[in-house]
C-alpha positions in Angstrom: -4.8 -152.7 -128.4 -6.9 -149.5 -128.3 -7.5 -149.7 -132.0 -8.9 -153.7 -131.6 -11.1 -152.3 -128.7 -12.4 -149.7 -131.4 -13.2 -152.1 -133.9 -15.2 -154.5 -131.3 -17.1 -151.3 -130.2 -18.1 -150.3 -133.6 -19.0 -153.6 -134.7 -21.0 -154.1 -131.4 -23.0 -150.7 -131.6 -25.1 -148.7 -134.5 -23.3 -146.0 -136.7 -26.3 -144.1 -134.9 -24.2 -144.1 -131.2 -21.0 -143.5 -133.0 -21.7 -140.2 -134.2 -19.5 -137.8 -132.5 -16.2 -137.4 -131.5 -14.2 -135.9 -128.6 -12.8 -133.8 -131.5 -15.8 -132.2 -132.7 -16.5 -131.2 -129.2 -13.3 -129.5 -129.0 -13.7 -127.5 -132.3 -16.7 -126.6 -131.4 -16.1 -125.4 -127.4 -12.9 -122.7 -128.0 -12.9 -119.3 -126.7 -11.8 -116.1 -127.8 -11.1 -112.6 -126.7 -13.9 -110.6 -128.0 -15.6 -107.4 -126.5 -15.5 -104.1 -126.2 -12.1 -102.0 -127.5 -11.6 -101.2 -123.9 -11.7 -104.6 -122.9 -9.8 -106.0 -125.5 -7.2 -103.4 -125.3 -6.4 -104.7 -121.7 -6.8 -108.5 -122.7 -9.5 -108.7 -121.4 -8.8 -108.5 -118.0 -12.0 -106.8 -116.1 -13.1 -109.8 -113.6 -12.3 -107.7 -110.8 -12.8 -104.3 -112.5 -16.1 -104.3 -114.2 -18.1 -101.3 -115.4 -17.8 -102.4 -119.1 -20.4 -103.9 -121.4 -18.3 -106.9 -122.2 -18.6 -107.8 -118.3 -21.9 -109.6 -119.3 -20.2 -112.3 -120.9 -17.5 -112.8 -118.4 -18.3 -111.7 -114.8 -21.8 -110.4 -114.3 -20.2 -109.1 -110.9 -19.4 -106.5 -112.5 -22.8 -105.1 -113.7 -23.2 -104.0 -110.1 -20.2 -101.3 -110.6 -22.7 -99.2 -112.6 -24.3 -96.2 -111.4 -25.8 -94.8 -114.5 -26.6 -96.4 -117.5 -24.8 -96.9 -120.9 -25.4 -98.0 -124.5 -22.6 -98.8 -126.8 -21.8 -100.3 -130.2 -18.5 -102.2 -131.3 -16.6 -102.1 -134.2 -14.0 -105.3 -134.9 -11.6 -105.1 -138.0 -10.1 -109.0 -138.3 -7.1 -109.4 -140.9 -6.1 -113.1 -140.6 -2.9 -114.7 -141.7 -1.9 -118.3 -141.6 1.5 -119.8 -142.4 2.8 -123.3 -143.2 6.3 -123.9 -144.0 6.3 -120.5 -146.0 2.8 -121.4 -147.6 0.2 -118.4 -146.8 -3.5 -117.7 -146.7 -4.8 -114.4 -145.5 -8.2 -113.0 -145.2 -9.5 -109.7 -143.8 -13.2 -109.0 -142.5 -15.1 -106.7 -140.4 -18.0 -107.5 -138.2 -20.1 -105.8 -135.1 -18.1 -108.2 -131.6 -20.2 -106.3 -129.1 -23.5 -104.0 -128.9 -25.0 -103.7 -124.9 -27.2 -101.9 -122.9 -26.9 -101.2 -119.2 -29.6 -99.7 -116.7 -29.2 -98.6 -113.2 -31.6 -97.8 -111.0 -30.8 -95.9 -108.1 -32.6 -97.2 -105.0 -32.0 -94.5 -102.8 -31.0 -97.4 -99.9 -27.7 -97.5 -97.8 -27.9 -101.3 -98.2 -28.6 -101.7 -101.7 -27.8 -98.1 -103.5 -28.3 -99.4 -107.0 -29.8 -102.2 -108.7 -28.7 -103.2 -112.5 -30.0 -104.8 -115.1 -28.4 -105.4 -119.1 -28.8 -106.8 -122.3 -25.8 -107.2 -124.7 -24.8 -109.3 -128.2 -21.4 -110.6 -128.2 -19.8 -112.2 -130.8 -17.6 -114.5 -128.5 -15.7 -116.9 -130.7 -14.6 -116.6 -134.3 -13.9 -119.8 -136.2 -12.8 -118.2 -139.5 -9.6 -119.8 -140.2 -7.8 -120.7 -143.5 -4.5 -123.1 -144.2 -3.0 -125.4 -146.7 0.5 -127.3 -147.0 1.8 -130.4 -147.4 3.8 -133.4 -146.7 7.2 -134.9 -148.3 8.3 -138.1 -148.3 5.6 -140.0 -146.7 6.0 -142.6 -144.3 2.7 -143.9 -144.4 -0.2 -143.2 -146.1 -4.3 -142.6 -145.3 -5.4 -145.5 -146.8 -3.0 -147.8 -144.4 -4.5 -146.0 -141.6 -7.7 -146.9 -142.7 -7.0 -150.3 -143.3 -6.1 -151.0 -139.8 -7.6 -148.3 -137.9 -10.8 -147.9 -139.6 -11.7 -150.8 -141.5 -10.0 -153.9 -139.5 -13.0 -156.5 -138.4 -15.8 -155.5 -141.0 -16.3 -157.6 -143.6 -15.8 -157.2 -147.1 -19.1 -158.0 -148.2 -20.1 -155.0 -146.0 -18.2 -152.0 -147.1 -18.7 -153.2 -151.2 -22.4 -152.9 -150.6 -22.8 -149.3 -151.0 -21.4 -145.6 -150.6 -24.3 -144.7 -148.7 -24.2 -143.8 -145.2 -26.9 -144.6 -142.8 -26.6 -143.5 -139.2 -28.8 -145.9 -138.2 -27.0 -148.7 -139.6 -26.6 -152.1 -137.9 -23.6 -153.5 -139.7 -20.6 -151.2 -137.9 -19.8 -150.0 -141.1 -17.2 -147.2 -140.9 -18.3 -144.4 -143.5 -14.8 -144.0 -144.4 -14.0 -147.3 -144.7 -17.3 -148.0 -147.0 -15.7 -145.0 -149.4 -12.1 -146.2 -149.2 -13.5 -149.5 -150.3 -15.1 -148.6 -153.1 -12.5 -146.2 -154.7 -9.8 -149.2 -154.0 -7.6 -147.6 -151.7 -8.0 -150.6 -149.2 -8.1 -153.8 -150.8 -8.6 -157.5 -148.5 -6.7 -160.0 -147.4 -8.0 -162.9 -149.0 -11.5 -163.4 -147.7 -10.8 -162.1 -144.3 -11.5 -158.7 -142.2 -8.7 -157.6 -142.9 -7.3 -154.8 -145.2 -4.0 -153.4 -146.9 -3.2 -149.8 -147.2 -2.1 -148.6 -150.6 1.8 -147.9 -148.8 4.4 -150.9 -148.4 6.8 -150.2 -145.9 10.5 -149.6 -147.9 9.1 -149.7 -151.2 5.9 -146.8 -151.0 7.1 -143.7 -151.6 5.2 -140.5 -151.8 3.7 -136.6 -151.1 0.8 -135.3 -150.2 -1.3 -131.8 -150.1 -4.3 -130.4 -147.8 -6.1 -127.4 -147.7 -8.6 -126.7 -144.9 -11.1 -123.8 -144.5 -13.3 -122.7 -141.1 -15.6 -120.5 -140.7 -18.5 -119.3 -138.7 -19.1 -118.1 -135.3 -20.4 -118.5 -131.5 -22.8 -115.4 -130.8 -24.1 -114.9 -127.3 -27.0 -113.1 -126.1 -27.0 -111.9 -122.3 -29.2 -111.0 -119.6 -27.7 -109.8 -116.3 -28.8 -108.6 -113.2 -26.8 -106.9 -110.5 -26.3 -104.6 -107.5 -24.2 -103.7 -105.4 -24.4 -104.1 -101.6 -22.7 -100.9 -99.2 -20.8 -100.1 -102.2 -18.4 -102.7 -101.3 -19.8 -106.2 -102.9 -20.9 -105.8 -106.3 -22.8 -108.8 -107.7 -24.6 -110.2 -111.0 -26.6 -113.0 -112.4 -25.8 -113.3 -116.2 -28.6 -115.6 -118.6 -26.6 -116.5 -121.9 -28.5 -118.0 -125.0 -26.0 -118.8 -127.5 -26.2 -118.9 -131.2 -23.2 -121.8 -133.5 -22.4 -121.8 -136.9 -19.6 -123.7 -138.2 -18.6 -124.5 -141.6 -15.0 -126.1 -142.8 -14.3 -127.7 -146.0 -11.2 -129.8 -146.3 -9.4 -131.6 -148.8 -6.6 -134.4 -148.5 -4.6 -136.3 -151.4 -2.2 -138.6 -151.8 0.1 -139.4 -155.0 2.6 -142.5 -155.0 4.9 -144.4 -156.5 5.0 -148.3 -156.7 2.0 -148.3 -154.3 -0.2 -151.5 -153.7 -2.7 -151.3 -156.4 -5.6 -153.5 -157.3 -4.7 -154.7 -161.1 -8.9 -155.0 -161.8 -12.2 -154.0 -160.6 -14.3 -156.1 -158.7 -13.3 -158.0 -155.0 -10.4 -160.3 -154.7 -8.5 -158.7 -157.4 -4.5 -159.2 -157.8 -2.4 -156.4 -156.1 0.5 -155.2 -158.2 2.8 -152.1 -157.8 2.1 -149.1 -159.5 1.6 -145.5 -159.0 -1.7 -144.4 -157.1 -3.6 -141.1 -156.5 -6.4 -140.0 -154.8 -8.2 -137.0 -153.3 -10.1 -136.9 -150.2 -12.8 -133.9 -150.1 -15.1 -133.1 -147.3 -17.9 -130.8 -146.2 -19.1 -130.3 -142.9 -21.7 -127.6 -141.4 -22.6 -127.2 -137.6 -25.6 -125.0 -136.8 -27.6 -124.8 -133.1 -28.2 -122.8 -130.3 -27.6 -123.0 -126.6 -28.1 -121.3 -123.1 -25.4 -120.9 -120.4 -25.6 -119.4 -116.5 -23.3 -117.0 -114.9 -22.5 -115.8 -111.5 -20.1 -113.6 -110.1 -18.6 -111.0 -107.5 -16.6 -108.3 -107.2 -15.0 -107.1 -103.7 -13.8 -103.7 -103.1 -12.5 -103.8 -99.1 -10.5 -100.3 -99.9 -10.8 -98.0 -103.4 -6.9 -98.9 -104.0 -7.9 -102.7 -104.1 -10.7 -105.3 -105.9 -11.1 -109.1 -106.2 -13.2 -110.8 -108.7 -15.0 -114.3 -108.8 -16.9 -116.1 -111.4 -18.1 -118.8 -112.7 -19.9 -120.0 -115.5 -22.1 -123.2 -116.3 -21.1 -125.3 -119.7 -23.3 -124.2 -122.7 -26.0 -126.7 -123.3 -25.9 -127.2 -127.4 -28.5 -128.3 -129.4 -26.8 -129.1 -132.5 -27.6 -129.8 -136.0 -24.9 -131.4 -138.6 -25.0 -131.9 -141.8 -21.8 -133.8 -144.0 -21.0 -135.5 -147.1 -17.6 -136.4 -148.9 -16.0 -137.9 -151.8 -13.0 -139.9 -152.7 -11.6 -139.3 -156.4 -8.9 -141.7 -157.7 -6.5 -143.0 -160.3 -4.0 -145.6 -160.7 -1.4 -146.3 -163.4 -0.2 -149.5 -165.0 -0.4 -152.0 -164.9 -3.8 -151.8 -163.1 -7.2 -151.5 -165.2 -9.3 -149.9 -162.7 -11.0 -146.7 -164.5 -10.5 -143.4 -162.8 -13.3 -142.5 -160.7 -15.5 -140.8 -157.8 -17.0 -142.4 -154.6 -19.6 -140.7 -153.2 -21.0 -140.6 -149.5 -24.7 -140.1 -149.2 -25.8 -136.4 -147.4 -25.8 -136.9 -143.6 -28.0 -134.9 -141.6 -28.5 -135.7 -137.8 -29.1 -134.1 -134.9 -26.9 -134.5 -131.6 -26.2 -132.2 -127.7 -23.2 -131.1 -126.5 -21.8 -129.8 -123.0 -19.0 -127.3 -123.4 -16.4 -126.7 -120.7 -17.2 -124.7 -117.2 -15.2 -122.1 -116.6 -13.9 -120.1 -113.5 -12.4 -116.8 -113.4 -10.5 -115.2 -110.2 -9.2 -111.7 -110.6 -7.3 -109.2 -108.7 -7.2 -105.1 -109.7 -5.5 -102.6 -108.1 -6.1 -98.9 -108.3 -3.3 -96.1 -107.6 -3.9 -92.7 -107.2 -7.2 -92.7 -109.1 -5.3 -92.8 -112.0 -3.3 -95.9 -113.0 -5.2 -99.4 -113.0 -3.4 -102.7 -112.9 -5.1 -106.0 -113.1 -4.7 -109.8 -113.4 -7.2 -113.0 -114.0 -6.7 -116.5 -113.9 -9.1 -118.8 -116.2 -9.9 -122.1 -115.5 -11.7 -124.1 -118.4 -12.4 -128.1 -117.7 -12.3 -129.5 -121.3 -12.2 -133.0 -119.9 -15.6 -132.6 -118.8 -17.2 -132.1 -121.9 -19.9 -134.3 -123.2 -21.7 -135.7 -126.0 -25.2 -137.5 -126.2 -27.5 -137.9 -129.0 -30.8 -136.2 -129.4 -32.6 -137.6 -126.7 -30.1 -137.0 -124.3 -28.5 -140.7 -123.8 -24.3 -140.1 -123.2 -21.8 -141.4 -126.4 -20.1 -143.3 -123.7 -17.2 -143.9 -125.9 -16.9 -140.3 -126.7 -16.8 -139.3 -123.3 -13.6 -141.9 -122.8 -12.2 -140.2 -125.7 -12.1 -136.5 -124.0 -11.1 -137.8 -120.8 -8.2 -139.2 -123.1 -7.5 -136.4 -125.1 -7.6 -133.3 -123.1 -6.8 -131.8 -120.0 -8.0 -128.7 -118.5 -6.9 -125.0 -119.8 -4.7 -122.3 -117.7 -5.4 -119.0 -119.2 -3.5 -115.6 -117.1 -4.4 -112.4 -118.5 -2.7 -109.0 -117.4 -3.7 -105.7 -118.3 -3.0 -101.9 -117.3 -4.4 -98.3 -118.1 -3.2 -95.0 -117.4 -5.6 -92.0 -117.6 -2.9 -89.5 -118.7 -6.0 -86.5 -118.6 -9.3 -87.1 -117.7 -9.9 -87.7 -121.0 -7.2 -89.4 -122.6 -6.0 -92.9 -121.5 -3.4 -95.2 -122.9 -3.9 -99.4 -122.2 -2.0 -102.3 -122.9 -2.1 -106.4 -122.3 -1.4 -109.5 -122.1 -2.7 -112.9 -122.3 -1.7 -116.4 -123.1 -3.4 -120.3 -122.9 -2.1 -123.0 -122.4 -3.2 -125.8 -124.5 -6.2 -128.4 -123.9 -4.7 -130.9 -125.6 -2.7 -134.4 -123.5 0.9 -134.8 -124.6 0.0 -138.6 -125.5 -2.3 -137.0 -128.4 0.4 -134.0 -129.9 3.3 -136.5 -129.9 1.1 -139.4 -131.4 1.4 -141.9 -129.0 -2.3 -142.6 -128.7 -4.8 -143.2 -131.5 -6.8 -140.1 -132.1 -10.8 -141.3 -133.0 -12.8 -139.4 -135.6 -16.3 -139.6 -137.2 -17.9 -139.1 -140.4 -15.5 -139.2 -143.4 -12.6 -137.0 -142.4 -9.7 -138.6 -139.8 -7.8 -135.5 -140.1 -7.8 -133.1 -136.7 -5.8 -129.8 -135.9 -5.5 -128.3 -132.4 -3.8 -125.3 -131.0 -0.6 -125.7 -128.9 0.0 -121.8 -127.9 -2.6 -119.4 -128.1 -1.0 -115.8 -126.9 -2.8 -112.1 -126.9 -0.3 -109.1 -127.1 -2.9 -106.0 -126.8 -2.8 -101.9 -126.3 -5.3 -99.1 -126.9 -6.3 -95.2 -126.2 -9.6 -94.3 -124.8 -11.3 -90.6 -125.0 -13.9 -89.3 -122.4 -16.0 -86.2 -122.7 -19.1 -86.0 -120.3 -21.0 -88.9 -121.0 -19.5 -89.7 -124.1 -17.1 -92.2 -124.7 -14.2 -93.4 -127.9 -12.0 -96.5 -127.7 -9.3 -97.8 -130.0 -7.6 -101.0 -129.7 -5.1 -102.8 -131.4 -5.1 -106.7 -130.6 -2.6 -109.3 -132.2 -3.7 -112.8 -131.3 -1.1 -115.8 -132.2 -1.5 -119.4 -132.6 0.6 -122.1 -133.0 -1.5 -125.0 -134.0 -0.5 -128.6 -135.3 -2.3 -130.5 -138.2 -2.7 -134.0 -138.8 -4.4 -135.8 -141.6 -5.3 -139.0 -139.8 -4.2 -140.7 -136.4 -1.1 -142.5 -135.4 -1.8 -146.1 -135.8 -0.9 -150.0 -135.2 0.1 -151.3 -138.7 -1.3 -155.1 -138.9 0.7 -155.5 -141.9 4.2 -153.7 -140.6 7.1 -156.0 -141.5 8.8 -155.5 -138.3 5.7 -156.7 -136.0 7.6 -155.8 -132.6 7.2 -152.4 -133.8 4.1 -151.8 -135.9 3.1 -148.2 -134.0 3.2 -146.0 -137.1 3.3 -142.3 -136.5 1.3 -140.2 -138.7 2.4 -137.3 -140.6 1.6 -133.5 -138.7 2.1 -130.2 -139.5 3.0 -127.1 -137.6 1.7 -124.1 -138.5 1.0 -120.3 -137.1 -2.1 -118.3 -137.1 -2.0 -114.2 -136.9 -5.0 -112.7 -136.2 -4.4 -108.4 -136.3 -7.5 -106.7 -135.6 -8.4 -102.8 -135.4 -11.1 -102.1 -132.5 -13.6 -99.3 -132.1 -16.3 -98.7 -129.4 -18.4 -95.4 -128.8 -21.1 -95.0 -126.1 -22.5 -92.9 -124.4 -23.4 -93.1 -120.3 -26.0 -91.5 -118.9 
């Protein structure tokens, strides 16, 4: 079984090599449609249009459009809204998504007319999220999945040593498990390796609550060079250096009735029924920087008609992490073990990640100088991301993990404008993603490996733009307003589905964890000025 083949691994290898997950890679690698109002307003698709600040961070191609320069500054108004089975959380911020500047230079050469060069802060992925809800009758519980998930093959004598974590350990010891342990939500077997979960199937019963809040950001900073060649290839070089900051605190518990219990402190105690609770809390804080590559075209055979190529490099991370958790608990009668809180020791380690590559084809189409349709297609490979410590050596069992858990992305984004003056326009578009995630993983059919202290991991299923906006022109100056609703359906699981050791039916000992569906809104208010000259 998978999960055996987990244990053997971590009981083979330091807690130093099993650091990351193909999760935290995930998390840390979305994308977002950020920019310019203009941009945004046409969801975002410009890979064959160009001649828009926000062109820096997704087809330098179309840096070589320009043939004066501009400066602009961006606006973005964010009012968040998450819902789970009626439950609510909403949040509203403003910050600056986009401030660029773009030089041409006119060469005076039929060849090469103009040559380009720009600079521009993006803010290109938000993280800010908030969510809470909760489970009814529970089939299972946390502390059986960490029996047999977690915990199966490491010795008793191991996880009672201490709370602390140590990622250089040499024992295997599963941070989780060493916390469990201690705050008696896993008790053994007699003397062996082996663990029972606080739930007994048809006589556990039981609810539970989480709560979960992201924020932070990905802000890139670009350099791009272009040109254009006979005013019918336009092309660009794009340099990104990438600034992370990530920051979610979660919390999970657990209360239930005639649960396995230990009746005393200490190892080897009795179980006995009685009623259990306990409250999982962690902290978790990603910081780094990285640097990506861009390159990319546009093709103009006739002024009705453009096409658009581009392709980005993954964004080499540097990372920095930094977690710690704590397990609070209480049971009832007839057990005697005191209420209490298990600590875990501050982690703080660095680690590199590879993002996804990405490639962007487009197709615009200009009618009468007035009206402008256009269309990109995204590719993202998020089964060729990677992991590796600091020095660079692979987490080989991390990389099995994302060619097991996700697929690549399909994104198709659609967008129109119609200059109704020469100074007034009207926009509108559309965009949707399809999900990175394998059907094995969203209908539990394969165990889902985490690190650190917290098993629980949310992904989005649907991610859909649904964008318009009105632009103003007057010499060189420039006024956009967009209006951008972003929705996700995501889906939220405390821990992994899981083979139950202790099932009483072993022919069928798959237990399928609890999840949650839930939708994101995301309404924002956009506003660029600028000014060409």
């Amino acid at each position: 079984m998978r999960k055996i083949a987990m244990a053997a691994i971590a009981a083979a290898l330091p807690m130093g090599l099993m650091a990351q997950s193909a999760f935290n890679a995930y998390n840390l690698s979305q994308s977002d449609l950020r920019g310019t109002a203009r941009f945004m307003s046409m969801a975002g698709a410009f890979g064959a249009l160009g001649g828009d600040l926000s062109t820096l961070n997704q087809n330098p191609g179309g840096i070589g459009v320009y043939r004066s320069s501009e400066i602009g500054i961006t606006l973005d108004i964010d009012m968040e809204k998450s819902n789970v089975d009626g439950q609510t959380d909403s949040k509203t911020r403003a910050y600056c998504p986009n401030v660029g500047y773009i030089g041409a230079i006119n060469l005076d050469s039929d060849v090469m007319p103009y040559f380009q060069w720009g600079v521009s802060y993006g803010r290109t992925v938000s993280f800010d999220r908030v969510y809470h809800g909760g489970f009814g009758n529970l089939g299972t519980s946390m502390s059986n999945y960490v029996a047999n998930g977690r915990a199966y093959g490491i010795e008793p004598d191991v996880l009672g040593q201490s709370t602390s974590y140590n990622p250089y350990s040499q024992s295997g010891a599963d941070w989780l498990s060493i916390l469990s342990f201690n705050s008696y939500l896993i008790n053994p077997v007699g003397n062996l390796s082996q663990y029972n979960g606080l739930f007994k199937e048809g006589q556990t019963t039981g609810n539970a609550q989480f709560a979960v809040r992201q924020q932070g950001h990905v802000d890139e900073y670009a350099i791009n060079f272009g040109g254009n060649i006979m005013n019918t290839v336009y092309w660009g070089l794009g340099f990104g250096i990438t600034d992370i900051d990530m920051k979610e605190e979660a919390f999970y518990d657990e209360e239930l009735t005639n649960a396995r219990i230990a009746k005393n402190e200490g190892m080897g105690s009795p179980i006995v029924n009685g009623n259990a609770y306990y409250g999982l809390s962690n902290y978790r804080r990603v910081s780094g920087s990285g640097f990506n590559f861009k390159i990319g075209a546009i093709v103009k055979p006739i002024n009705e008609l453009r096409f658009g190529i581009a392709v980005h490099t993954p964004t080499y991370y540097n990372l920095n992490e930094k977690y710690d958790a704590a397990i609070d608990y209480s049971y009832g009668l007839p057990s005697t073990v005191p209420d209490g809180t298990a600590y875990s020791n501050f982690a703080d380690y660095d680690w590199k990640l590879r993002s996804p590559w990405k490639m962007i084809v487009s197709a615009a189409g200009v009618i009468g100088g007035r009206f402008i349709l256009s269309a990109d297609y995204e590719f993202a490979a998020y089964d060729n991301m990677r992991i590796s410590d600091y020095d660079g050596n692979e987490y080989k069992d991390a990389t099995a993990e994302i060619k097991d858990y996700f697929k690549p992305t399909h994104t198709m984004r659609l967008g129109a404008e119609y200059r109704i003056t020469p100074q007034f326009s009207v926009r509108a578009g559309f965009s949707q993603s399809t999900s990175a995630v394998d059907t094995a993983v969203k209908d539990g059919d394969i165990e889902v490996y985490t690190t650190g202290c917290n098993p629980a991991y949310t992904f989005d299923t649907t991610t859909r733009y649904i964008t318009c906006g009105l632009g103003y022109r007057y010499k060189g100056f420039y006024a956009d307003l967009a209006y951008v609703n972003k929705y996700r359906k995501s889906q939220y699981s405390p821990f992994s589905a899981f083979d139950d050791l202790a099932y009483a039916d072993p022919s069928n000992s798959w237990i399928y964890n609890p999840a949650a569906e839930f939708t994101t809104t995301n309404n924002n208010i956009v506003i660029s000025v600028g000014y060409k000259f």
